[in-house]
KEVEXLO-309978 format. One line per 3 residues: number of its first residue (from 1); for each residue y negated, z negated, x negated of C-alpha. Coordinates in Angstrom, 1 decimal, padded with zeros to 4 digits, always signed. Layout:
# residues N
NUM	Y/Z/X | ...
# end
This chain:
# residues 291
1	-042.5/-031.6/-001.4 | -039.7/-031.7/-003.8 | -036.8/-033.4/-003.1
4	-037.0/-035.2/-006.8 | -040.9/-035.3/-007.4 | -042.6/-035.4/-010.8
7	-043.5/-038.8/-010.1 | -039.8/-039.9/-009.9 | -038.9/-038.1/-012.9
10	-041.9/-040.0/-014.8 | -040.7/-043.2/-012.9 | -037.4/-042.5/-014.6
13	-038.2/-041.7/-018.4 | -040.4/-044.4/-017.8 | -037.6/-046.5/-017.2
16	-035.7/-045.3/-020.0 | -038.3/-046.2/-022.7 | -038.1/-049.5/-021.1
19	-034.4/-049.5/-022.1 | -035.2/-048.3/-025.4 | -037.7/-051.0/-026.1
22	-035.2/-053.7/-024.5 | -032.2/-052.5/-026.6 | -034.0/-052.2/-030.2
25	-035.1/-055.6/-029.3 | -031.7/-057.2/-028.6 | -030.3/-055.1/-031.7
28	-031.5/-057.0/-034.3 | -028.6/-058.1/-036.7 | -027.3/-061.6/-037.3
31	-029.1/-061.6/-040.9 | -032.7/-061.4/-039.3 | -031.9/-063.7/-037.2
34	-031.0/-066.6/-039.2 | -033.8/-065.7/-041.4 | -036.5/-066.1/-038.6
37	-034.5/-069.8/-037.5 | -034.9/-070.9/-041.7 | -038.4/-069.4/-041.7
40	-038.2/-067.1/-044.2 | -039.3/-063.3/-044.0 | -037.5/-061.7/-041.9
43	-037.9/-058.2/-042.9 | -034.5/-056.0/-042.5 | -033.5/-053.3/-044.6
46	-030.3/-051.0/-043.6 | -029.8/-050.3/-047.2 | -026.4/-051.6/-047.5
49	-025.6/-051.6/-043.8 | -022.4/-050.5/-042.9 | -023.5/-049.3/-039.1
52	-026.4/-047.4/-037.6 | -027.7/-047.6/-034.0 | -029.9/-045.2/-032.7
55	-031.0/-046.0/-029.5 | -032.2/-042.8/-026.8 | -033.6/-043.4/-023.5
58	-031.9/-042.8/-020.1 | -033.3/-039.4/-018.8 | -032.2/-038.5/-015.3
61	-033.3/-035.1/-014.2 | -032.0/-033.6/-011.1 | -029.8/-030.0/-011.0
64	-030.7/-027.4/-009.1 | -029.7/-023.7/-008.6 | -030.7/-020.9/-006.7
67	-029.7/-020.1/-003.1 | -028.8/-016.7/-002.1 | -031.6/-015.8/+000.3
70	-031.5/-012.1/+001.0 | -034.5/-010.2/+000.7 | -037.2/-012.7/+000.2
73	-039.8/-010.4/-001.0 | -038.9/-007.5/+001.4 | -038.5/-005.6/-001.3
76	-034.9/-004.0/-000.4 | -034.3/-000.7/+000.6 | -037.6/+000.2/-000.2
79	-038.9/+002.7/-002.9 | -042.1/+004.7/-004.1 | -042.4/+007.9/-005.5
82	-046.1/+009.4/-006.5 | -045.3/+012.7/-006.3 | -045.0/+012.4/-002.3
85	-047.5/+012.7/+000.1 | -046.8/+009.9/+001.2 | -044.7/+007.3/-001.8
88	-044.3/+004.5/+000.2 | -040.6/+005.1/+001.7 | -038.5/+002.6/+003.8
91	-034.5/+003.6/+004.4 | -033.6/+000.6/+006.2 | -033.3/+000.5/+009.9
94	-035.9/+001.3/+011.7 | -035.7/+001.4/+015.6 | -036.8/+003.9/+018.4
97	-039.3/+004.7/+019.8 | -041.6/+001.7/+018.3 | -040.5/+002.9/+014.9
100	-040.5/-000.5/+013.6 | -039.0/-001.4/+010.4 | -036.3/-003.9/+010.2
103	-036.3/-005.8/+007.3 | -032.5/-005.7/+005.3 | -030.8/-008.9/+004.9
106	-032.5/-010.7/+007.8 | -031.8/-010.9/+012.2 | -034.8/-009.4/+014.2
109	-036.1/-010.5/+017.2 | -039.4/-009.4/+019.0 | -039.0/-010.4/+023.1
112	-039.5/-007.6/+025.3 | -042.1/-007.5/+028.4 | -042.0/-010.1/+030.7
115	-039.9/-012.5/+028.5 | -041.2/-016.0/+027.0 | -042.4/-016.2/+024.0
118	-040.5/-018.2/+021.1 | -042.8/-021.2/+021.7 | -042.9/-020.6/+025.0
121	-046.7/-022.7/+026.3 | -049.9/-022.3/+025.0 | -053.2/-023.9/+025.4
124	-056.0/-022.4/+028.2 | -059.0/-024.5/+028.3 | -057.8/-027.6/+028.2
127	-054.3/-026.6/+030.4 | -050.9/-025.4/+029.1 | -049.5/-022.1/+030.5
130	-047.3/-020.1/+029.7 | -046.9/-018.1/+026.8 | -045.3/-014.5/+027.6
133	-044.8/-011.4/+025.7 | -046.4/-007.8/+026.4 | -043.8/-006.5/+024.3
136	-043.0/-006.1/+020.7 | -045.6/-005.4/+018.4 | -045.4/-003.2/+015.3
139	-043.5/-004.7/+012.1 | -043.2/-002.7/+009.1 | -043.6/-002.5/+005.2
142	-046.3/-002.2/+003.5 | -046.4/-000.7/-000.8 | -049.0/-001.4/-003.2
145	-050.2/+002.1/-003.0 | -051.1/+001.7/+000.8 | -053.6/-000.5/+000.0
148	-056.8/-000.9/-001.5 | -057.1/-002.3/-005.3 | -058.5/-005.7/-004.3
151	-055.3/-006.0/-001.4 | -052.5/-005.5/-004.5 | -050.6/-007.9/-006.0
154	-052.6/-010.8/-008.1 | -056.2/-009.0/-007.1 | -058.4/-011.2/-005.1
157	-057.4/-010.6/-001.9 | -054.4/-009.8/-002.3 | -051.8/-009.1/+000.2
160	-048.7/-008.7/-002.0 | -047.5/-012.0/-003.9 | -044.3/-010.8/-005.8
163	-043.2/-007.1/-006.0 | -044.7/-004.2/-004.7 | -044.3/-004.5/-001.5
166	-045.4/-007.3/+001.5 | -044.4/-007.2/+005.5 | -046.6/-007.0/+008.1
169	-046.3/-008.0/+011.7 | -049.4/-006.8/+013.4 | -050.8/-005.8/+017.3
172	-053.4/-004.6/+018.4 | -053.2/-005.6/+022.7 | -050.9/-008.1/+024.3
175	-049.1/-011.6/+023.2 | -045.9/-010.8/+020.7 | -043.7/-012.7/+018.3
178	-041.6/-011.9/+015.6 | -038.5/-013.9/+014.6 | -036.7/-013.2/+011.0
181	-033.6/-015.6/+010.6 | -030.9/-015.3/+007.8 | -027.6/-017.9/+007.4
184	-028.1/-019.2/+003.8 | -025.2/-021.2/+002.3 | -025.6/-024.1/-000.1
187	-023.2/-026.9/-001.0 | -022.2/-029.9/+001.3 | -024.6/-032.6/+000.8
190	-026.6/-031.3/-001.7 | -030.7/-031.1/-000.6 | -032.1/-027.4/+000.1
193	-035.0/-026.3/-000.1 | -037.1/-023.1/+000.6 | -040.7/-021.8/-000.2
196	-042.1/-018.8/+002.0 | -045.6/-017.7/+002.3 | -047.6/-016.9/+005.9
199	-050.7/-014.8/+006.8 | -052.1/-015.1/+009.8 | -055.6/-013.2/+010.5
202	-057.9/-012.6/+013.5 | -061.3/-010.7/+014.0 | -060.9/-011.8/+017.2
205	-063.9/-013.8/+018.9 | -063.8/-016.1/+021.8 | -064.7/-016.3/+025.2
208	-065.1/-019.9/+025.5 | -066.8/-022.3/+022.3 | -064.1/-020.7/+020.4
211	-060.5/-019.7/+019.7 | -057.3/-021.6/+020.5 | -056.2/-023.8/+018.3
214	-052.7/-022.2/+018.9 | -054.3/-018.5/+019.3 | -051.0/-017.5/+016.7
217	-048.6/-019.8/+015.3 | -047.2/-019.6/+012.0 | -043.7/-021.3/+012.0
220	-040.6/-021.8/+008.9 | -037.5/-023.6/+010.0 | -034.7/-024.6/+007.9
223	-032.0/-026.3/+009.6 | -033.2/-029.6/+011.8 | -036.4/-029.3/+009.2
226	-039.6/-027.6/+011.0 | -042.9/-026.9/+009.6 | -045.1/-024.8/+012.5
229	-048.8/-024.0/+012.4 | -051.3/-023.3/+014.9 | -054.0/-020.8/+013.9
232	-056.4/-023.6/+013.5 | -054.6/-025.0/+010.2 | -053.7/-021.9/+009.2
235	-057.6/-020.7/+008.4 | -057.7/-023.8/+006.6 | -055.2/-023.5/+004.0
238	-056.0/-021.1/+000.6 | -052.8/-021.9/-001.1 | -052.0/-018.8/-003.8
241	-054.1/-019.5/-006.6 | -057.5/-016.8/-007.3 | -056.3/-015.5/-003.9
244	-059.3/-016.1/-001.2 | -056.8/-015.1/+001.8 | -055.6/-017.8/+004.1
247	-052.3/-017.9/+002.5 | -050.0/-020.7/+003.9 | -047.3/-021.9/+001.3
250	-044.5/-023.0/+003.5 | -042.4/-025.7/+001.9 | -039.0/-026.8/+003.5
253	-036.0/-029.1/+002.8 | -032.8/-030.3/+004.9 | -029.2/-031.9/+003.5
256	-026.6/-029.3/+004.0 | -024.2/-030.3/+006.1 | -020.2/-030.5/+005.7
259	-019.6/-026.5/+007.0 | -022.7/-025.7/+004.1 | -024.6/-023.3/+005.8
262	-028.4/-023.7/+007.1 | -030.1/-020.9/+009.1 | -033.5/-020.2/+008.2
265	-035.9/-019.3/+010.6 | -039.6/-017.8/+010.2 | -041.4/-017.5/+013.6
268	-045.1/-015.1/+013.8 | -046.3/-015.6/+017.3 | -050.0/-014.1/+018.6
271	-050.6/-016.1/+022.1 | -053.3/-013.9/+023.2 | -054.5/-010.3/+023.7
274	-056.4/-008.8/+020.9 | -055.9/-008.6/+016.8 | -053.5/-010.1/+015.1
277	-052.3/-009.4/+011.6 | -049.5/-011.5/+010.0 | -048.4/-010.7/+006.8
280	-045.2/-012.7/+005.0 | -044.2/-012.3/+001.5 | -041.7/-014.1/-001.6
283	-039.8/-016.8/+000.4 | -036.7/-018.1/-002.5 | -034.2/-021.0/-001.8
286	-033.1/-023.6/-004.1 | -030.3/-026.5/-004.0 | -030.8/-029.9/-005.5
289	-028.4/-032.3/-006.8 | -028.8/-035.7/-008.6 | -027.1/-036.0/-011.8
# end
């Protein structure tokens, strides 16, 4: 939710046709007046008047302005050309020998072998254990052209939300996690907030009566401000409009604090061994300030 809400922005023109009403009532001039105490008509022309009033009401609408989040479509360093082979072309950093693509503008993270996962326990029947990685998975880039036509951007299953191009964070085998994080910098007591958008999908099927609720977690982080999401919300949210996916809309806010930076953290962690495919797509940043 919006720091300042439409309904506190009603609330407040609301308010200021009340002062509207309140002042033309209390501007009446001295002539009307005595007429209405003598009982004669006490209709008032300003023809002759030697002062106007014109009375507006009190709008208060908060300022905001955009925050410089880098990348937020993972569109940079990225471009297609048809008359390749292959048009889909990434010339950030890409690491060896996984080959995975790190996206610019943002820190990567994927916990080798052995090491805990970002959350670090996860549910087993009933039980909490713990949650370790087999390893990074595979992260990379993905162009309209790589997919099919109902996959591309504004089609109904569409996988790419702004742009022409989406990131995917996928494994087929062991438990892995991605984290992206970026430093974003607002000003000092102003209210961010940032909007990112989460994929999580499974054909996996269970063992037990079913999956895990936490079989992956979808997590955003801004700050002190944490919104994380086990793989049983996840399938239950179809927030992009005509889209039938299980897109989650990811909605954040914290006060900046006096040194005006934030970091931003976006966590994609698949607790078990099988299929996971996370795809993550137009995050933006804004800064809000009453007027």
């Amino acid at each position: 939710m919006k720091p300042y809400s439409i309904g506190l922005r009603l609330t407040v023109i609301m308010f200021g046709l009340m002062v509207l009403g309140l002042s033309v009532g209390a501007s009446q001039p001295a002539s009307m007046i005595k007429a209405k105490e003598a009982g004669r008509p006490s209709t008032y022309s300003a023809v002759g008047s030697t002062e106007s009033f014109v009375y507006m009401p009190l709008v208060m609408v908060p300022l905001s302005q955009t925050v410089n989040l880098a990348n937020g479509s993972f569109e940079a360093d990225t471009y297609i050309n048809l008359s390749d082979p292959a048009p889909c072309h990434y010339t950030g950093f890409t690491d060896e020998p996984k080959g995975n693509q790190h996206p610019s503008g943002w820190t990567f993270y994927s916990p080798a072998a052995g090491q805990p996962l970002p959350f670090p326990t996860k549910m087993q029947m009933g039980n909490v254990v713990a949650a370790i990685s087999g390893g990074p998975g595979e992260y990379v880039h993905k162009c309209w052209w790589q997919l099919p036509t109902e996959e591309r951007l504004g089609q109904p299953r569409g996988l790419i939300l702004n742009g022409d191009w989406t990131y995917k964070a996928f494994n087929l085998g062991s438990p892995q996690a991605l984290v992206l994080s970026q430093m974003l910098t607002g000003t000092p007591g102003a209210v961010m907030e940032v909007i990112g958008y989460i994929l999580g999908e499974t054909p996996d099927q269970p063992t037990g009566p079913k999956l895990e609720d936490d079989h992956f977690i979808g997590s955003v982080q801004l700050g002190p401000t944490t919104d994380t999401r086990f793989y049983a919300t996840m399938i239950q949210h179809n927030d992009v409009a005509g889209n039938e996916r299980n897109w989650n809309k990811y909605d954040v806010s914290a006060i900046v604090p006096p040194s005006g930076q934030l970091q931003l953290t976006v966590i994609m962690q698949q607790n078990w061994s099988g299929e996971v495919d996370f795809f993550i797509d137009n995050f933006s940043a804004l800064e809000w300030f009453p007027n």
